[in-house]
C-alpha positions as a printed Julia matrix, in Angstrom:
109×3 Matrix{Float64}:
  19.74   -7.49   49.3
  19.58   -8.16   45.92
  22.85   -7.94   43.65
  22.86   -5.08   40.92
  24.49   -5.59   38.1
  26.43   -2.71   36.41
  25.51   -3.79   32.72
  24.55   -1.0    29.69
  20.83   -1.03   29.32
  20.48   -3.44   25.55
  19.96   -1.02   22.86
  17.32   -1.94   19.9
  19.11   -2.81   16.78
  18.2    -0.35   14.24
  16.19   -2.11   10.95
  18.36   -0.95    7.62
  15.97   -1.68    5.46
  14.3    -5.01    5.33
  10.71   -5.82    5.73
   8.51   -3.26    7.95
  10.64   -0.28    7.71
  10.11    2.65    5.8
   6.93    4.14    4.98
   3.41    2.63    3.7
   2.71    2.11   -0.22
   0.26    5.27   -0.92
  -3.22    4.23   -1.77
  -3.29    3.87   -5.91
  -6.9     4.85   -5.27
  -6.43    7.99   -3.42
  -3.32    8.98   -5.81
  -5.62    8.57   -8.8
  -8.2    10.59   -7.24
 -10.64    7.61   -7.55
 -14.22    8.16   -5.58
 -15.72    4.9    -6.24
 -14.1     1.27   -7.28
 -15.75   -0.21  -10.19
 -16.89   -4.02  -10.36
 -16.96   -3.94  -13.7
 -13.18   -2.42  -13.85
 -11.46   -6.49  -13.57
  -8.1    -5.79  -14.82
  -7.79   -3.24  -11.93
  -9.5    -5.65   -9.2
  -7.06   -8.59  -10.17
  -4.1    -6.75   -8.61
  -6.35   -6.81   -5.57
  -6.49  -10.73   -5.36
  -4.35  -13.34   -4.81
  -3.7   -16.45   -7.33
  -5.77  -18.76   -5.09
  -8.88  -16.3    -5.42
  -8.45  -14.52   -1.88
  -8.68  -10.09   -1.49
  -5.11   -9.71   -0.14
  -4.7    -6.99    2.5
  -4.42   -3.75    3.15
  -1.07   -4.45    4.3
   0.21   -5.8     1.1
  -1.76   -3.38   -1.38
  -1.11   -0.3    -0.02
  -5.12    0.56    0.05
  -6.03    2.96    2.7
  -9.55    1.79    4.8
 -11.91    3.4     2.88
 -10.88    2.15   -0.95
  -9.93   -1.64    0.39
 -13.43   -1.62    1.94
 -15.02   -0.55   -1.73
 -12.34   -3.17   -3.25
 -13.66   -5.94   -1.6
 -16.81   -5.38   -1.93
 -16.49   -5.05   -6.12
 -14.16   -7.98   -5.51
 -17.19   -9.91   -4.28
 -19.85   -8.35   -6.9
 -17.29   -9.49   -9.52
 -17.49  -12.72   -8.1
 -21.18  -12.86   -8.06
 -21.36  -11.74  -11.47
 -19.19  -14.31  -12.77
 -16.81  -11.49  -13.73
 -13.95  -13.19  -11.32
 -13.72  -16.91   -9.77
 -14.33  -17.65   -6.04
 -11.24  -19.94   -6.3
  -7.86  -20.47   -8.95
  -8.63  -23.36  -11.03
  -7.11  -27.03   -9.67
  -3.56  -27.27  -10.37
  -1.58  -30.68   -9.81
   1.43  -29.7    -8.13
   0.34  -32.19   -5.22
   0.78  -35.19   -7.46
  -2.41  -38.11   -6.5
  -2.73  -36.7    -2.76
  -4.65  -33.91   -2.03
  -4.91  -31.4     1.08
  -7.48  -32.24    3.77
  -9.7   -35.07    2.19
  -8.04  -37.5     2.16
  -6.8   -38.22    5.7
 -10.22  -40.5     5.73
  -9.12  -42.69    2.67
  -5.62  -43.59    4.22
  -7.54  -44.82    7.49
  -9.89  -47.28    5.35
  -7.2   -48.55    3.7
């Protein structure tokens, strides 16, 4: 027979505040009463990307489904348009090396 131990079930720690509690950011979109993003509107869309050039989340906006679908898609006729960059411009934090090219060059070396 197995032994049984006579041990308090563990009880989950409750989260005071820290990251994932509380409620969602509401939708600036939906608050606004906005129908349709506008590609044109770039100030607006540049909260919506990141400083390397990526659409952040909805997890990290706040956008509900329906407005970060319509953000990325003006996010991406921006792009097209020339109206935002694909990428952030080349910075030199890295010093001479840079990410994933040049494993090759140390090998020839």
């Amino acid at each position: 027979m197995a032994k049984q131990r006579n041990r308090k079930p563990a009880r989950r720690r409750d989260k005071k505040g820290g990251p994932g509690s509380g409620r969602r950011k509401p939708c600036l979109h939906c608050k606004d009463k906005v129908e349709q993003v506008d590609y044109k509107d770039i100030a607006t869309l540049r909260k919506f990307i990141s400083e390397r050039g990526k659409i952040r989340s909805r997890r990290i906006t706040g956008a509900c489904r329906r407005h970060q679908n319509q953000i990325a898609t003006a996010v991406k006729r921006a792009r097209e348009l020339a109206l935002l960059p694909y990428v952030a411009e080349a910075r030199d934090e890295r010093g001479d090396r840079g990410g994933r090219g040049d494993r090759d060059r140390d090998r020839d070396r």
